[in-house]
VEXDREN-2710 file (C-alpha; in Angstrom, 1 decimal):
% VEXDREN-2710
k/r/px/py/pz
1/UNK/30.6/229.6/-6.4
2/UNK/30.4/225.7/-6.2
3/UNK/28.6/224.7/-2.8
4/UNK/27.8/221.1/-1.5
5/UNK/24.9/220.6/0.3
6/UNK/25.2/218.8/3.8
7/UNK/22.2/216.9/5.3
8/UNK/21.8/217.3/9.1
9/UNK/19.4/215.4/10.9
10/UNK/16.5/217.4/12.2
11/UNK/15.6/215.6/15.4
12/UNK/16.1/218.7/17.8
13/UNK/14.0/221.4/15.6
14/UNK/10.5/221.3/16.2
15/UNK/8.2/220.1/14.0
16/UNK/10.6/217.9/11.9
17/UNK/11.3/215.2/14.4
18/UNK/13.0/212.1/12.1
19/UNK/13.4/214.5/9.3
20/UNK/16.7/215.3/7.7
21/UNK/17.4/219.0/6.4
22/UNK/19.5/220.5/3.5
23/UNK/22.0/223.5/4.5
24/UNK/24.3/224.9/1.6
25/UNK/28.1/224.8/2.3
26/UNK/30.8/226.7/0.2
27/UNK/33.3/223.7/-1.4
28/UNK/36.6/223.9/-0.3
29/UNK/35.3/224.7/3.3
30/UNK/37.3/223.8/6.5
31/UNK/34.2/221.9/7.3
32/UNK/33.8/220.0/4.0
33/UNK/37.4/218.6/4.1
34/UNK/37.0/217.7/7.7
35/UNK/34.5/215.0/6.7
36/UNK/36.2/213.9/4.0
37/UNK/39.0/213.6/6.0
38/UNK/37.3/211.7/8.3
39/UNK/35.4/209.5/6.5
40/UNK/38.1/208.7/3.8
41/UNK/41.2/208.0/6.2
42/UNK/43.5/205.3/4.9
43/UNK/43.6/202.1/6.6
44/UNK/47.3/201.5/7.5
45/UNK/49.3/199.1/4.7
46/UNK/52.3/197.9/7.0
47/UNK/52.8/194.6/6.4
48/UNK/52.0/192.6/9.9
49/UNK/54.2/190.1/11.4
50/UNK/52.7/187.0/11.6
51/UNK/54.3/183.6/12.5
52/UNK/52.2/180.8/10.4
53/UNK/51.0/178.1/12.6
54/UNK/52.2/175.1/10.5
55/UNK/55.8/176.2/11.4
56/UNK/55.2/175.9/14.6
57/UNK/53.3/172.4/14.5
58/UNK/55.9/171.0/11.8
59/UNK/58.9/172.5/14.3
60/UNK/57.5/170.7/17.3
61/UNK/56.4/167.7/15.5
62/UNK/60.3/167.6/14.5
63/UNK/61.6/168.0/18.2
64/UNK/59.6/165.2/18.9
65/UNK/60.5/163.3/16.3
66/UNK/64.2/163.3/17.0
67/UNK/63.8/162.6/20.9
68/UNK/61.7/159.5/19.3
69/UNK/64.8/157.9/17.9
70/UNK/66.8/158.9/21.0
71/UNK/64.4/156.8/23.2
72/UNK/64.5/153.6/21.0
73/UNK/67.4/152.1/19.7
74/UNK/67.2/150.9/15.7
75/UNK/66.5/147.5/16.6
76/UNK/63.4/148.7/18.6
77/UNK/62.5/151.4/16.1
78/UNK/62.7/148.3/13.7
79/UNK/60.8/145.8/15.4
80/UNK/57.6/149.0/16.0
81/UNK/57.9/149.5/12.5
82/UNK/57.3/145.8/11.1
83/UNK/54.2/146.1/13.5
84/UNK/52.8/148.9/12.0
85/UNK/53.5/148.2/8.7
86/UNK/52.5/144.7/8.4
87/UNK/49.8/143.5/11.5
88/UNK/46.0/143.2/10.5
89/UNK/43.5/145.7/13.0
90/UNK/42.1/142.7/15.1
91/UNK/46.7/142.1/15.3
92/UNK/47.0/145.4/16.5
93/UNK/43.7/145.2/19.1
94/UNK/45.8/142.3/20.9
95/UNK/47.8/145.9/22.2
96/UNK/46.3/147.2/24.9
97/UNK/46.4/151.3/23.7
98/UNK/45.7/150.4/20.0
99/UNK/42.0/149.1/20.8
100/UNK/39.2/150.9/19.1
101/UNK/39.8/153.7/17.1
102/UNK/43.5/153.8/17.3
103/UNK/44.0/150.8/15.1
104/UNK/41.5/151.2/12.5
105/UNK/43.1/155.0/12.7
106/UNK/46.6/153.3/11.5
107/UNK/45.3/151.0/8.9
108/UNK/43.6/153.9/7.0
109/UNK/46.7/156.2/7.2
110/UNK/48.6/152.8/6.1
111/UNK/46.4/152.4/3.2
112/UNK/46.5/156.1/2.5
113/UNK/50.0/157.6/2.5
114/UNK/52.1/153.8/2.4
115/UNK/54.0/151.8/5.0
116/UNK/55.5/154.0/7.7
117/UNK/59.0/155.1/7.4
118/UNK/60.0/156.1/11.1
119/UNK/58.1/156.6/14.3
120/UNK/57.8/160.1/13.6
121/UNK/55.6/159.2/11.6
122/UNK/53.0/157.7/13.7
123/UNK/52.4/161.4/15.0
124/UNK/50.2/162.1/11.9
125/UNK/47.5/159.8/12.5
126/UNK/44.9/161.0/14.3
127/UNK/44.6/160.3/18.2
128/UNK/48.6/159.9/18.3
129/UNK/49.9/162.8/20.5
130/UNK/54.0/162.8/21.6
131/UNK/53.1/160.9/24.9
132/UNK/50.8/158.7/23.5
133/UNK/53.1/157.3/20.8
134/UNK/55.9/156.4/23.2
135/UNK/52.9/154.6/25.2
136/UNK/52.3/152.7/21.9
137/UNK/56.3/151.8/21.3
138/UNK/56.3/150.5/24.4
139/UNK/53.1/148.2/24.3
140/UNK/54.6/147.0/21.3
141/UNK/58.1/146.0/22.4
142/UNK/56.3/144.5/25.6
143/UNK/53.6/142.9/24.9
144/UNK/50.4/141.8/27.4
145/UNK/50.7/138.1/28.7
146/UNK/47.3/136.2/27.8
147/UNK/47.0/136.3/31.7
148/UNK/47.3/140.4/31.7
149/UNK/45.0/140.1/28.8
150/UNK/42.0/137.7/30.3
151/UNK/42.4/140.1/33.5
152/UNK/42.1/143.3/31.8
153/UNK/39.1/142.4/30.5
154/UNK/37.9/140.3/33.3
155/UNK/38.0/143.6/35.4
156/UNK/36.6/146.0/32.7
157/UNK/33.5/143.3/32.6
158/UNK/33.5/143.6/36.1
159/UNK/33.0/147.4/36.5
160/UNK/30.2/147.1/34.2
161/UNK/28.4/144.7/36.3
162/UNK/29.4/145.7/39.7
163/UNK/29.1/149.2/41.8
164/UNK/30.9/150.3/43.6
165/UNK/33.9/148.6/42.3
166/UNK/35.3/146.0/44.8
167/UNK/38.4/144.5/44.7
168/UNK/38.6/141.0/43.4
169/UNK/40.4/139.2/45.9
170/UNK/37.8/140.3/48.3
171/UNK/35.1/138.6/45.9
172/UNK/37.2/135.6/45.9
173/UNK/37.0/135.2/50.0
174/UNK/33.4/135.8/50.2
175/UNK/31.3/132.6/51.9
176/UNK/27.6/134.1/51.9
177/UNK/25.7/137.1/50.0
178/UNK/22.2/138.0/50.6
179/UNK/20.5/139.0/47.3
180/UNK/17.9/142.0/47.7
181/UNK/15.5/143.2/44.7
182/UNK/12.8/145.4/45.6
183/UNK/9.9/146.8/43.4
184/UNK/7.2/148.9/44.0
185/UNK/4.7/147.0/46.2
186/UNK/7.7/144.1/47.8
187/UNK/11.4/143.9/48.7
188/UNK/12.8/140.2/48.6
189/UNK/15.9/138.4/49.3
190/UNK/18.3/135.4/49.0
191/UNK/20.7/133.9/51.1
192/UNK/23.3/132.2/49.4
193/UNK/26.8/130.4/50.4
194/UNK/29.2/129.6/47.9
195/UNK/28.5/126.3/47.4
196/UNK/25.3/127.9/46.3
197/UNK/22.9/126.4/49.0
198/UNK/20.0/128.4/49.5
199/UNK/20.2/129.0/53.1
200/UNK/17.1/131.7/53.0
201/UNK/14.6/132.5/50.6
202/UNK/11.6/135.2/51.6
203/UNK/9.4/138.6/50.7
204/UNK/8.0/141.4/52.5
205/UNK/4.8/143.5/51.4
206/UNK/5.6/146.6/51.2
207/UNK/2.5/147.8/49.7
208/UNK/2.0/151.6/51.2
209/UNK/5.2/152.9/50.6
210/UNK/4.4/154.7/47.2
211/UNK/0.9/156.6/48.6
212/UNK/1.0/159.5/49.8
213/UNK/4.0/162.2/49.4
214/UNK/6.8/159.6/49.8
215/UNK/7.6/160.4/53.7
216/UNK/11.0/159.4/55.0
217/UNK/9.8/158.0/58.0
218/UNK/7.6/155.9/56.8
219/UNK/10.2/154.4/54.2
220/UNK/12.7/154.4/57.6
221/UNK/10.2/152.5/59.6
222/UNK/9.4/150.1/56.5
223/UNK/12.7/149.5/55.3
224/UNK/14.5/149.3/58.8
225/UNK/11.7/146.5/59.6
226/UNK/12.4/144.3/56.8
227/UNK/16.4/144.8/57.6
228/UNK/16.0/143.4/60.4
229/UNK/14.3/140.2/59.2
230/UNK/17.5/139.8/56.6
231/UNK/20.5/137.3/58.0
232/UNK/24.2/138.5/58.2
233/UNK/26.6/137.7/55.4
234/UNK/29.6/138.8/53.7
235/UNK/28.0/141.5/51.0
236/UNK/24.7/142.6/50.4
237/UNK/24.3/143.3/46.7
238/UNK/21.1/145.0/45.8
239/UNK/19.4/145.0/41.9
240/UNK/20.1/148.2/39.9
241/UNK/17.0/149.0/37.4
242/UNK/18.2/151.0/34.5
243/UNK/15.0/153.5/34.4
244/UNK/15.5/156.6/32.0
245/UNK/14.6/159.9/33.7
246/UNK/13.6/161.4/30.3
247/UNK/9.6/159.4/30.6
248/UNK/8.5/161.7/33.2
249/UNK/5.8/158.9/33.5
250/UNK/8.0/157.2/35.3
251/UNK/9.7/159.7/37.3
252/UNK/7.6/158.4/41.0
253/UNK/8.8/154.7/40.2
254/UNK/12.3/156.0/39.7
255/UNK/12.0/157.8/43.0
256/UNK/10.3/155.2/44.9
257/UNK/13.4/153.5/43.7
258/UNK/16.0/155.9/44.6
259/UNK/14.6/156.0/48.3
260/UNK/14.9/152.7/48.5
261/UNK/18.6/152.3/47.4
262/UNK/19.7/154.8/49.4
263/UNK/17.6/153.4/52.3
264/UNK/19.3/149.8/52.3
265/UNK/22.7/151.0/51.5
266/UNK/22.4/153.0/54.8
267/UNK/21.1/150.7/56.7
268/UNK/23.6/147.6/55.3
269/UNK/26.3/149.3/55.5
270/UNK/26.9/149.3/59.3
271/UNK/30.3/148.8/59.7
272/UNK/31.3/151.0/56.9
273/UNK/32.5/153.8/59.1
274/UNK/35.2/151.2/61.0
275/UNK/36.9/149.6/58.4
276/UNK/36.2/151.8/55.4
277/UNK/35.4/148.9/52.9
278/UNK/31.7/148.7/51.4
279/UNK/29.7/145.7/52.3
280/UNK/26.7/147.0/49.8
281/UNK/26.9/146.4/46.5
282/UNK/24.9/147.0/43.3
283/UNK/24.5/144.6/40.4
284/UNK/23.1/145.4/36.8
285/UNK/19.7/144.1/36.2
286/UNK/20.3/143.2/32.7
287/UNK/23.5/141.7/33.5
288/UNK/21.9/139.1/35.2
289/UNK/19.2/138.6/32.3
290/UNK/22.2/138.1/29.9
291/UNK/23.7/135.8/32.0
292/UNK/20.7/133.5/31.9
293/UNK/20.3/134.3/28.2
294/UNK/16.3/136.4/29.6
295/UNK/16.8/139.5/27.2
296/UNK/15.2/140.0/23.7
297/UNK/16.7/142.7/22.5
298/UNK/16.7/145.7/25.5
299/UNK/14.0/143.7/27.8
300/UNK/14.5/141.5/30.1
301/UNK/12.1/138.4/30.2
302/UNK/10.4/136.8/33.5
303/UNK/13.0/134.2/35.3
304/UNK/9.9/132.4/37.0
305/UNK/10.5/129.1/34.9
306/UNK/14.0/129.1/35.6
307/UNK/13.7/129.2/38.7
308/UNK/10.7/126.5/39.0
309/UNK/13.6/124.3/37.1
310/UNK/16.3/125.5/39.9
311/UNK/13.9/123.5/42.2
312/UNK/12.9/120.7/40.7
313/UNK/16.2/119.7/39.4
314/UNK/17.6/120.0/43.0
315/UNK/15.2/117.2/43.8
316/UNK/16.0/115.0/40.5
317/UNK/19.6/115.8/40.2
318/UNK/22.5/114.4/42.2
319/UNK/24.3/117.8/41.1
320/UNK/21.8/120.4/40.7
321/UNK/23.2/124.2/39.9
322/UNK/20.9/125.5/42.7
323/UNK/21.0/123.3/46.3
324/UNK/17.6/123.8/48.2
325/UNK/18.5/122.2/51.5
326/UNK/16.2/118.7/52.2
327/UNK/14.6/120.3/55.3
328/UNK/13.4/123.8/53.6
329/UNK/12.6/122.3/49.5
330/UNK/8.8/121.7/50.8
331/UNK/8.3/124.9/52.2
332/UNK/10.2/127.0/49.3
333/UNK/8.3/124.4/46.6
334/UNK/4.9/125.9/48.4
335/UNK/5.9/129.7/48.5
336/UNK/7.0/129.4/44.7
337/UNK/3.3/127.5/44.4
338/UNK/1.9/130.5/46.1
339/UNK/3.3/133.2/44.2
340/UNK/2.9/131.6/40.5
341/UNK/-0.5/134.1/39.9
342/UNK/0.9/136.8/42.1
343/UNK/3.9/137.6/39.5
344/UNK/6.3/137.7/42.1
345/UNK/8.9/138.8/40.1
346/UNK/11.5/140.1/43.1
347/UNK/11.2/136.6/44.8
348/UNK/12.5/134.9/41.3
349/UNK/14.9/137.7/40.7
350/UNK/16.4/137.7/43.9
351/UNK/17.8/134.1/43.8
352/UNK/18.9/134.3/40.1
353/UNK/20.6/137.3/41.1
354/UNK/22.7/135.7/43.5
355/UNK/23.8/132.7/41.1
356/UNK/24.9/135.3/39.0
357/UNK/27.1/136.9/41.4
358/UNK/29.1/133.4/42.3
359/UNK/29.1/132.1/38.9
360/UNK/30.3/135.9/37.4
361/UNK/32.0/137.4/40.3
362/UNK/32.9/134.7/42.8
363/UNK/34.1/131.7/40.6
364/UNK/34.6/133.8/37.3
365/UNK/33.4/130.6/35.4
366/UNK/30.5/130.1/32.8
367/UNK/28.4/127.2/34.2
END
């Protein structure tokens, strides 16, 4: 008689732990044709319903399609067309929701797959969804005013260089800022009016506030001292340094920092909680340096001979950019003097700081 041999592992016999032994069984055995049974079941052959994805998408892109021509009459649809079909990319950037990718998106389906037969059409180029095509339509039929334009991106500049954001017709009514830039051993600050008269111009040691473990009180009492020394105005408008967080080198100046932002901005903003608008702003550091043409490349330069020709042309020039009253341009000529080995930098940055916010803010004009 024919017998199969069935291996059975051997881990509960003594003495063959991990070992595998052989035990003849008789073929045709109940037990032989329960394994095979087991171990050679058929996997099930019915066909399964499935509903292919591209009918879906090509269903829905047709829905969409159709309510397309329903929204736009064929002189519209026309009009969109000879757009597409025909304007250059820097053409279709003049649109407001075809800057960026989106244009240079439909000049390479253009140059691909040919002029575009219907609006439906527009769907298959990347980034164009249902809602944003009838966005697009529309920009095209009406299209920004130069004056929508230059504001559009008068604003977006302005977001960049300004935090929190602040509306501009609040700018427009301001008659005095004080400009604060502190560093690590000195805070100082500018008092300007718009007709950009310096009314004050000063600095405060602050020399021990990065010893030790950083105590609150001590930055409280230091900080609240120098406030107080500060004239009222319109908006305060502190520097914002653009320190990375990945050099942990730098990780105590970039807290020293932080402390001292959050300080000032406390401390300014005293009538915050009455009339809900801020009265502390900050201003990009490298903004300003762009502004007066300091950066080469990522760094900003020093702004201490700018600033020594701020003064003297206020004496030579009937018109000078920068007005240092008569009565105060001997005493701010010797602190300048003073601080020429010292490498004051806050002192100069604080006052070009404030031009920049009249000239880029206030009056929105290049000098």
């Amino acid at each position: 008689m024919s017998v199969h041999c069935l291996l059975v592992a051997g881990g509960s016999v003594p003495g063959i732990l991990g070992r595998w032994r052989c035990f003849p069984v008789p073929l045709g055995s109940s037990l032989v044709q329960g394994l095979h049974n087991s171990c050679c079941r058929k996997k099930s052959t019915a066909p399964k319903k499935i509903i292919p994805s591209v009918a879906l998408c090509d269903e829905n892109t047709k829905k969409s399609g159709n309510a397309l021509d329903k929204l736009f009459s064929s002189e519209q649809q026309a009009s969109i067309l000879q757009v597409l079909n025909t304007a250059s990319n820097k053409e279709l950037e003049a649109f407001k929701l075809l800057r960026g990718r989106k244009s240079i998106n439909i000049i390479e389906h253009r140059e691909k797959f040919g002029p575009f037969q219907n609006l439906e059409s527009l769907m298959n180029v990347p980034l164009f969804q249902y809602k944003t095509t009838i966005q697009v339509c529309n920009s095209i039929l009406c299209p920004e005013t130069e004056g929508e334009k230059r504001k559009f991106q008068d604003n977006r500049l302005l977001r960049k260089l300004i935090k929190p954001e602040i509306k501009r017709e609040r700018l427009k009514a301001v008659n005095s800022i004080v400009s604060i830039v502190f560093g690590t051993r000195r805070i100082a600050w500018a008092h300007l009016d718009r007709k950009l008269a310096v009314l004050d111009w000063q600095q405060s040691e602050c020399c021990q506030l990065m010893k030790g473990t950083y105590l609150s009180s001590v930055y409280l009492q230091e900080i609240s001292s120098v406030v107080s020394k500060m004239p009222n105005a319109d908006l305060y408008v502190l520097e914002k340094i653009g320190l990375s967080i990945q050099n942990s080198s730098r990780f105590p100046v970039l807290l020293h920092f932080h402390i001292m932002e959050a300080m000032l901005y406390a401390l300014l903003n005293k009538t915050f909680v009455q009339d809900g608008q801020h009265r502390v702003l900050s201003m990009n550091r490298n903004g300003v340096g762009k502004h007066f043409e300091l950066m080469i490349g990522d760094t900003r330069t020093s702004g201490k001979e700018l600033v020594k020709q701020f003064l003297s042309e206020s004496v030579l020039k009937e018109e000078p950019r920068v007005v240092f009253p008569s009565e105060k341009i001997v005493r701010y000529r010797q602190m300048f003097s003073s601080t020429e080995e010292q490498r004051a930098e806050e002192l100069y940055d604080s006052l070009l700081q404030a031009i920049a916010f009249y000239e880029l803010a206030v009056f929105d004009t290049e000098p």
